[in-house]
C-alpha positions as CSV (number, residue, x, y, z in Angstrom):
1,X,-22.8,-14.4,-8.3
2,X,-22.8,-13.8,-12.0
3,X,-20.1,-11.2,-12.7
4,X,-16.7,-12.4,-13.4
5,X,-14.0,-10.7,-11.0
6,X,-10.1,-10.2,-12.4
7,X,-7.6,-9.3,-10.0
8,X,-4.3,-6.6,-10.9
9,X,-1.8,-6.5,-8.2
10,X,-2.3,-9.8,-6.2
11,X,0.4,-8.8,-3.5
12,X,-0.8,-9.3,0.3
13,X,-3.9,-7.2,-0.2
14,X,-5.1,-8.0,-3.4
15,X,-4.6,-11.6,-3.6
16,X,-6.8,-11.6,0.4
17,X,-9.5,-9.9,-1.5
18,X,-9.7,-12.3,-4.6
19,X,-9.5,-15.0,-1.7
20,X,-12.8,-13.5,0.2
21,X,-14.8,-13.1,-3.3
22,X,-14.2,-16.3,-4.5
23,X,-15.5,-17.8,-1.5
24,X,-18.6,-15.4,-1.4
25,X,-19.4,-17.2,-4.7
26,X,-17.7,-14.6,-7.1
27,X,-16.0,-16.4,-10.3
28,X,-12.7,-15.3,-10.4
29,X,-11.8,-15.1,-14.4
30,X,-8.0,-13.9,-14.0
31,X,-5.4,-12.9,-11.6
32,X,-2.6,-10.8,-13.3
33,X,1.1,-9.4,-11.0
34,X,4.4,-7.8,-12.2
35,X,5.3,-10.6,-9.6
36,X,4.8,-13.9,-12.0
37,X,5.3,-16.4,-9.7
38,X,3.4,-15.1,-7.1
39,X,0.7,-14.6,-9.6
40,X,1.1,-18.2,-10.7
41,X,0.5,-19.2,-7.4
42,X,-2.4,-18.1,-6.6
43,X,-3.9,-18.9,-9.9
44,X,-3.4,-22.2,-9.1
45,X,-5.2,-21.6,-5.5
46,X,-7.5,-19.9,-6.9
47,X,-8.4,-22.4,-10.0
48,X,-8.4,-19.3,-12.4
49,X,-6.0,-18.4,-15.3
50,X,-3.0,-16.7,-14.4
51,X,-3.3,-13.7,-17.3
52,X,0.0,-13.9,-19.2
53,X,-1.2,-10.0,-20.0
54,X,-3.4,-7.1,-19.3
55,X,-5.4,-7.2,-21.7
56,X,-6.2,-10.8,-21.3
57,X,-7.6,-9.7,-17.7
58,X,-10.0,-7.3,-19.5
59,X,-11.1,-9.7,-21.8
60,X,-11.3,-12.7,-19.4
61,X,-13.7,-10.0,-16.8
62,X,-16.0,-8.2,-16.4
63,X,-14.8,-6.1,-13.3
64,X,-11.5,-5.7,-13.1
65,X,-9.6,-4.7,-9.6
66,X,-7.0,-3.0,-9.2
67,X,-4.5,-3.2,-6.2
68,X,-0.9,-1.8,-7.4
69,X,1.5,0.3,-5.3
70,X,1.8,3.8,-6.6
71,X,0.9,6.4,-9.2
72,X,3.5,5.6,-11.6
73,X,2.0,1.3,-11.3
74,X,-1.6,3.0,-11.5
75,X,-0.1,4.8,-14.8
76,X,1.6,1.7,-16.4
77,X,-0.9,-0.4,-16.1
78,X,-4.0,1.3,-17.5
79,X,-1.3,2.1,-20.8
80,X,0.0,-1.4,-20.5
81,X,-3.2,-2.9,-22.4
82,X,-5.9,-2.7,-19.4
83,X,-8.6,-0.6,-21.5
84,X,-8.1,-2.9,-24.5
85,X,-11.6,-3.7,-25.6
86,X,-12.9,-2.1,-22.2
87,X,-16.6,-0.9,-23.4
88,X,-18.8,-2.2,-20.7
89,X,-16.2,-2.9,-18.3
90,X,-15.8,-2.2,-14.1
91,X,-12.7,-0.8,-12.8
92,X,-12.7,-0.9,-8.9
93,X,-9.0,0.9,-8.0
94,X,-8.0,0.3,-4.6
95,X,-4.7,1.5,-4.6
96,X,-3.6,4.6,-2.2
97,X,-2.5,7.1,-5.0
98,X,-3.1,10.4,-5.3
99,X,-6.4,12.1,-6.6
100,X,-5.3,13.4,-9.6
101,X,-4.4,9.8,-10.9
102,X,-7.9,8.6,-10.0
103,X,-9.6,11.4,-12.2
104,X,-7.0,10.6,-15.5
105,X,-7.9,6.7,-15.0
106,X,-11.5,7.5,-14.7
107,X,-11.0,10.0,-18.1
108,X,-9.3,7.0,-19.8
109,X,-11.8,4.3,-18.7
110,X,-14.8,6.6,-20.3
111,X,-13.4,7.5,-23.5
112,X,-13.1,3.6,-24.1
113,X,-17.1,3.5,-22.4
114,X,-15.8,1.7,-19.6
115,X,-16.2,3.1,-15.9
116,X,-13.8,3.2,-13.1
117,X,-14.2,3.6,-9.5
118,X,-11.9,4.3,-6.5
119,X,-12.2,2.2,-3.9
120,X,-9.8,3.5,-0.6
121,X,-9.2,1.2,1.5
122,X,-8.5,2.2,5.3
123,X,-7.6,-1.2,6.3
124,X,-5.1,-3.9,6.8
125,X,-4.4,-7.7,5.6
126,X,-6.4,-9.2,7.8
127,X,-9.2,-7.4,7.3
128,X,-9.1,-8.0,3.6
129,X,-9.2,-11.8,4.0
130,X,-12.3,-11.6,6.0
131,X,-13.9,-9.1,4.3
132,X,-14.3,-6.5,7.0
133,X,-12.2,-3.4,4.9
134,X,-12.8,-0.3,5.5
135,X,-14.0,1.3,2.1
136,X,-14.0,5.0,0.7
137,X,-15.4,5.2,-2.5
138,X,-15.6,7.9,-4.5
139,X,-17.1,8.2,-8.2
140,X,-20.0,8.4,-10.7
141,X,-23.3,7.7,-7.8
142,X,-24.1,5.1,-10.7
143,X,-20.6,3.4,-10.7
144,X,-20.3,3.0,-7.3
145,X,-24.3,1.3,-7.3
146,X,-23.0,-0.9,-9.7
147,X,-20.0,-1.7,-7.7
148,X,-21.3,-2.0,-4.4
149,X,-23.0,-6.0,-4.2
150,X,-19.4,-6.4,-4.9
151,X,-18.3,-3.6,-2.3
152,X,-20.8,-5.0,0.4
153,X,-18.6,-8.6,0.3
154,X,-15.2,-7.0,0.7
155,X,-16.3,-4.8,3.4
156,X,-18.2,-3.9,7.0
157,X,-18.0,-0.1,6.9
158,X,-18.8,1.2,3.1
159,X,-19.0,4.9,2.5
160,X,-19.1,6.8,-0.7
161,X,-17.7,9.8,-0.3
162,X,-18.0,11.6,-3.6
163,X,-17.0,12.6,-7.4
164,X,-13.7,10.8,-8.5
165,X,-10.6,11.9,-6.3
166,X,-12.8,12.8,-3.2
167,X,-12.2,9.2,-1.7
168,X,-8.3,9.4,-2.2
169,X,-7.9,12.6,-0.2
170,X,-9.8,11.5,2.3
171,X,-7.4,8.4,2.4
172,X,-4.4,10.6,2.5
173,X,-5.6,12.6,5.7
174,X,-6.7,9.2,7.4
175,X,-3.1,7.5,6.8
176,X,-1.7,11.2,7.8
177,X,-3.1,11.5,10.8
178,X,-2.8,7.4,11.7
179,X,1.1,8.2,10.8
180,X,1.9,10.8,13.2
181,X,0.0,8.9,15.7
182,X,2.5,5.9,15.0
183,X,5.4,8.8,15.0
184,X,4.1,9.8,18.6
185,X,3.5,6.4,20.1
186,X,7.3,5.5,19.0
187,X,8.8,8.2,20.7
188,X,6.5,7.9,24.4
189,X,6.9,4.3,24.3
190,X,11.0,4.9,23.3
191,X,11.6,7.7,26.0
192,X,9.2,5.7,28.5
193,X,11.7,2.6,28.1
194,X,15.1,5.3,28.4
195,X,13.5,6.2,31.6
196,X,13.5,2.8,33.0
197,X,9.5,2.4,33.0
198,X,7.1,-0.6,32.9
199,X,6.1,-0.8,28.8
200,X,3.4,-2.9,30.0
201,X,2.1,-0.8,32.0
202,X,2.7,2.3,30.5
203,X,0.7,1.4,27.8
204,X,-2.0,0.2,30.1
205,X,-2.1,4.2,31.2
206,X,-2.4,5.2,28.0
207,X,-5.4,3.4,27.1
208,X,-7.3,5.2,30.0
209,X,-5.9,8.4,28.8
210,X,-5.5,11.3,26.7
211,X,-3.0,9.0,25.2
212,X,-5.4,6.3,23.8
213,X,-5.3,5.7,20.4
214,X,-6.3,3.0,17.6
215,X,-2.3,3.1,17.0
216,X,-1.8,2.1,20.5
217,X,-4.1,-1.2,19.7
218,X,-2.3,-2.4,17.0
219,X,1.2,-1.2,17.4
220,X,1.9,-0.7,21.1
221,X,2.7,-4.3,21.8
222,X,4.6,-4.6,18.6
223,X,6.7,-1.9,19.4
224,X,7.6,-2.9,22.7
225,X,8.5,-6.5,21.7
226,X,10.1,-5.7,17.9
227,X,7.5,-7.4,16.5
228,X,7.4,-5.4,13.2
229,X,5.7,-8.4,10.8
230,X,4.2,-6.1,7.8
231,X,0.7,-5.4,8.0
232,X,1.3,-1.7,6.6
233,X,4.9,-1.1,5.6
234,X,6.8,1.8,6.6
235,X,8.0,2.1,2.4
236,X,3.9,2.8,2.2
237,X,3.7,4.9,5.0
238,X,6.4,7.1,3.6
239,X,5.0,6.9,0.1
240,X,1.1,8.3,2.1
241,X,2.5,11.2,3.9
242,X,4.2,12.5,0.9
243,X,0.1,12.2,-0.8
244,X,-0.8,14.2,1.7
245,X,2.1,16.8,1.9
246,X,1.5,17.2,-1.8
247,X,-2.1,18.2,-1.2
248,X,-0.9,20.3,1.8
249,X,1.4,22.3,-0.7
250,X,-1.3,22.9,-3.4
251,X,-3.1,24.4,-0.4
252,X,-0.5,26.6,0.7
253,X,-0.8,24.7,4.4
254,X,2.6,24.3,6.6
255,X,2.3,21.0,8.2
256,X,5.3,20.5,10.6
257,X,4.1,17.5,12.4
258,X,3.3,15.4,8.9
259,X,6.8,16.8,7.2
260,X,8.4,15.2,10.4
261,X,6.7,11.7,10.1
262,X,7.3,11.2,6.8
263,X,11.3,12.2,7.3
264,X,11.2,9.2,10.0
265,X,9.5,6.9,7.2
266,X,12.1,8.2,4.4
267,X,14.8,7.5,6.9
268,X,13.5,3.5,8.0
269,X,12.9,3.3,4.0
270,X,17.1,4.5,3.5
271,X,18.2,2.3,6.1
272,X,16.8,-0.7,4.3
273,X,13.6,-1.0,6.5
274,X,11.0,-0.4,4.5
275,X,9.3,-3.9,4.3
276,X,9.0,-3.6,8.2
277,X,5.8,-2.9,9.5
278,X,5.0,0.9,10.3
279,X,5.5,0.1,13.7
280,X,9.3,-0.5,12.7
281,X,9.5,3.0,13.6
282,X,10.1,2.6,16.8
283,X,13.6,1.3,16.0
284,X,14.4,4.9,15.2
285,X,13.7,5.7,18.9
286,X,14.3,3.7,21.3
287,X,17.9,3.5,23.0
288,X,19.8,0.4,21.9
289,X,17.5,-0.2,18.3
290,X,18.7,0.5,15.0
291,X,20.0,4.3,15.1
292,X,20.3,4.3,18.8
293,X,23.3,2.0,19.6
């Protein structure tokens, strides 16, 4: 593979993804976190340079991916020294921020004759580190061709969506939606225990009924046994809703059933649960958990 592949934002996610294109026979030139030591460390797993700045990611690459936390990270970064000497360079963003962010980084990256493109990932760790993500892209048609032998590595399901900002609200509705699901779960699975049922097999009749859902595949079990090890925090399922709720607003849409999910997320982030895993949710409902003693 001839183009050289930086990394911004190695946390679980991004430093999976550097993982998987190295060993589909990408050169990794730099790996670059807010985090030092953790970018250190995988530098040093990696065999790359551990960029002591942005810029030095830029210079080092020729496609440059992002994988930061929020708008305001999205924002620091690409002011911090990311489009120094830029002409000619990739962007691929995969962080879940909002749309407008997407179309200012793709504004900056042109005036410098760079391009960007966002890359949405619907997806978890794992999937990351075997390159089976989930990927909404949205962008310049051009971009995202030049982009996608890289795409095609990261991912099993790749699907561009359209212009810049497209991808990220389709995002926003998928992690909606997948939230209130993990809301709903919480609360049958919670009032199922109160009542003295079988979890085990309550969970079994849910999969053979209206009740089935994805959520009740990854998180049922998890739930039932308090097994919240993060695969999708509850600080990021907080931070998603309000995305959406944001784009619910500018559309003059009342959405009671989002507004309540994310209140559940605010109030596991307050309580010092954030880190758990989205699933950690359920501690908010069943009898004898974290708010129900």
């Amino acid at each position: 593979m001839s183009e050289k592949i930086g990394f911004v934002g190695v946390g679980r996610m991004g430093a999976n993804m550097a993982r998987r294109l190295k060993e589909c026979g990408y050169a990794i030139s730099a790996v670059y976190d807010v985090d030092v030591a953790r970018a250190q460390t995988l530098a040093q797993e990696l065999g790359c340079p551990q960029a002591a700045t942005l810029a030095e990611v830029t210079k080092l690459s020729e496609v440059i991916v992002t994988v930061v936390t929020d708008d305001k990270a999205m924002k620091e970064i690409f002011k911090g020294g990311l489009l120094k000497r830029a002409r000619g360079k990739l962007f691929i963003n995969c962080a879940t921020i909002s749309p407008d962010m997407h179309i200012l980084v793709e504004q900056k990256a042109e005036k410098t004759g760079a391009q960007s493109l966002e890359a949405c990932m619907a997806s978890s760790i794992t999937q990351a580190r075997e390159g089976s993500l989930y990927l909404m892209c949205g962008g310049k048609e051009e971009t995202y061709n030049r982009a996608k032998p890289i795409l095609e590595q990261m991912s099993t399901a790749l699907r561009y969506v359209g212009p810049t900002g497209s991808a990220a609200k389709v995002k926003a509705l998928v992690n909606m939606v997948m939230n209130i699901n993990t809301a709903g779960l919480a609360e049958g699975l919670g009032l199922g225990a109160a009542l003295g049922l079988d979890l085990t097999m309550l969970r079994e009749v849910f999969s053979q009924t209206g009740a089935n859902s994805r959520v009740l595949q990854t998180d049922g079990e998890d739930m039932q046994n308090r097994d919240h090890s993060c695969f999708f925090s509850a600080a990021h399922a907080a931070k998603d809703s309000g995305i959406a709720l944001k784009l619910a607003k500018t559309e003059k849409l009342n959405l009671p059933l989002a507004t309540a999910t994310k209140k559940q997320y605010d109030l596991l982030v307050k309580e010092g649960l954030g880190e758990l895993d989205k699933s950690g949710i359920a501690e908010l409902t069943f009898k004898g958990r974290h708010l129900n003693k």
